[in-house]
C-alpha positions as CSV (number, residue, x, y, z in Angstrom):
1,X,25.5,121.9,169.0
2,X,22.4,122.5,171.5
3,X,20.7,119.8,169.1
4,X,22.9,117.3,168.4
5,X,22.7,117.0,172.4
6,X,18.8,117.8,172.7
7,X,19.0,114.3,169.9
8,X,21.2,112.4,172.0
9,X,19.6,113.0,175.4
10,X,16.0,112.3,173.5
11,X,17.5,109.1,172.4
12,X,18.7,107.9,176.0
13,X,15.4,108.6,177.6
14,X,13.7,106.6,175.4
15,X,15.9,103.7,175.6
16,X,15.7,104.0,179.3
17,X,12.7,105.1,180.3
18,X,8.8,103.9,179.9
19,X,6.6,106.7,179.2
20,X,2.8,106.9,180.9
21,X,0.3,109.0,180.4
22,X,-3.1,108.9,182.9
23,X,-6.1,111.0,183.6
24,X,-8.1,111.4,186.4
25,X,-11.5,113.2,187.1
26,X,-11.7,116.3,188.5
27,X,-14.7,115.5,190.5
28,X,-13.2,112.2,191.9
29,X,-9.5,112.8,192.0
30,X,-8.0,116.7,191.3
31,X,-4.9,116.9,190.1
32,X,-4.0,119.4,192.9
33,X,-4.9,116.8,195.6
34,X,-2.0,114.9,194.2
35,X,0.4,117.3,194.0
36,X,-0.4,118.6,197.3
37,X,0.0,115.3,198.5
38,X,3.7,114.7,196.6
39,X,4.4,118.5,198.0
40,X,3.8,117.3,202.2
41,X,5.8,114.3,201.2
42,X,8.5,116.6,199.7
43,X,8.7,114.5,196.7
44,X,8.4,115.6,193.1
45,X,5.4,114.5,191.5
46,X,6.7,111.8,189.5
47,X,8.1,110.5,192.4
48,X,5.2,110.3,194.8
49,X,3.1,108.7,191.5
50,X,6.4,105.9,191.0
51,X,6.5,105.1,195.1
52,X,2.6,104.8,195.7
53,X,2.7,102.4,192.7
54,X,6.1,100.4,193.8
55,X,4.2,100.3,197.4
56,X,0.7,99.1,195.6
57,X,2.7,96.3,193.9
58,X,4.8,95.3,197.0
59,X,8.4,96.7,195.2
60,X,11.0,98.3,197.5
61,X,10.8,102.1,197.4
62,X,14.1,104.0,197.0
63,X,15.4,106.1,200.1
64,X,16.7,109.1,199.0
Protein backbone atom coordinates (compact mmCIF):
# COMPACT_ATOMS: atom_id res chain seq x y z
CA UNK A 1 0.00 0.00 0.00
CA UNK A 2 2.93 2.49 1.18
CA UNK A 3 3.82 2.35 -2.70
CA UNK A 4 0.94 2.53 -4.53
CA UNK A 5 0.71 6.04 -2.52
CA UNK A 6 4.66 6.84 -2.62
CA UNK A 7 3.53 6.39 -6.91
CA UNK A 8 0.59 8.52 -6.67
CA UNK A 9 2.09 11.39 -4.65
CA UNK A 10 5.40 11.16 -7.05
CA UNK A 11 2.91 11.55 -9.89
CA UNK A 12 1.13 14.78 -8.45
CA UNK A 13 4.40 16.59 -7.72
CA UNK A 14 5.41 16.31 -10.98
CA UNK A 15 2.39 17.37 -12.57
CA UNK A 16 2.41 20.25 -10.31
CA UNK A 17 5.48 21.25 -9.57
CA UNK A 18 8.80 22.62 -11.61
CA UNK A 19 11.83 21.13 -10.33
CA UNK A 20 15.40 23.34 -10.09
CA UNK A 21 18.45 22.51 -9.31
CA UNK A 22 21.37 25.40 -8.69
CA UNK A 23 24.93 25.65 -7.35
CA UNK A 24 26.69 28.26 -5.96
CA UNK A 25 30.38 28.72 -4.89
CA UNK A 26 31.52 28.22 -1.68
CA UNK A 27 33.95 31.08 -1.88
CA UNK A 28 31.24 33.58 -3.30
CA UNK A 29 27.98 32.40 -1.87
CA UNK A 30 27.95 29.35 1.08
CA UNK A 31 25.23 27.53 1.25
CA UNK A 32 25.01 28.19 5.08
CA UNK A 33 24.81 32.06 4.35
CA UNK A 34 21.54 31.17 2.75
CA UNK A 35 20.08 29.11 5.09
CA UNK A 36 21.06 31.32 7.87
CA UNK A 37 19.49 33.90 6.00
CA UNK A 38 15.91 31.68 5.36
CA UNK A 39 16.48 30.72 9.28
CA UNK A 40 16.33 34.85 10.59
CA UNK A 41 13.45 35.16 8.20
CA UNK A 42 11.83 31.97 9.72
CA UNK A 43 11.16 30.68 6.37
CA UNK A 44 12.06 27.26 5.09
CA UNK A 45 14.70 27.25 2.57
CA UNK A 46 12.65 26.76 -0.31
CA UNK A 47 10.72 29.47 0.60
CA UNK A 48 13.14 32.21 1.22
CA UNK A 49 14.81 30.95 -2.46
CA UNK A 50 10.89 31.17 -4.19
CA UNK A 51 10.20 34.88 -2.37
CA UNK A 52 13.65 36.53 -3.16
CA UNK A 53 13.07 35.28 -6.81
CA UNK A 54 9.12 36.35 -6.93
CA UNK A 55 10.60 39.80 -5.35
CA UNK A 56 13.59 39.89 -8.11
CA UNK A 57 10.92 39.46 -10.86
CA UNK A 58 8.33 41.97 -9.32
CA UNK A 59 5.60 38.91 -8.43
CA UNK A 60 3.51 39.25 -5.21
CA UNK A 61 4.98 37.22 -2.40
CA UNK A 62 2.52 34.98 -0.36
CA UNK A 63 1.75 36.06 3.36
CA UNK A 64 1.69 33.31 5.35
Amino acid sequence: MGKVSQEVRERYNNKTYDKITFRTRKDDLPASEIHEAAKQEKKSLNAFIVDAIKEHLGKPIDQE
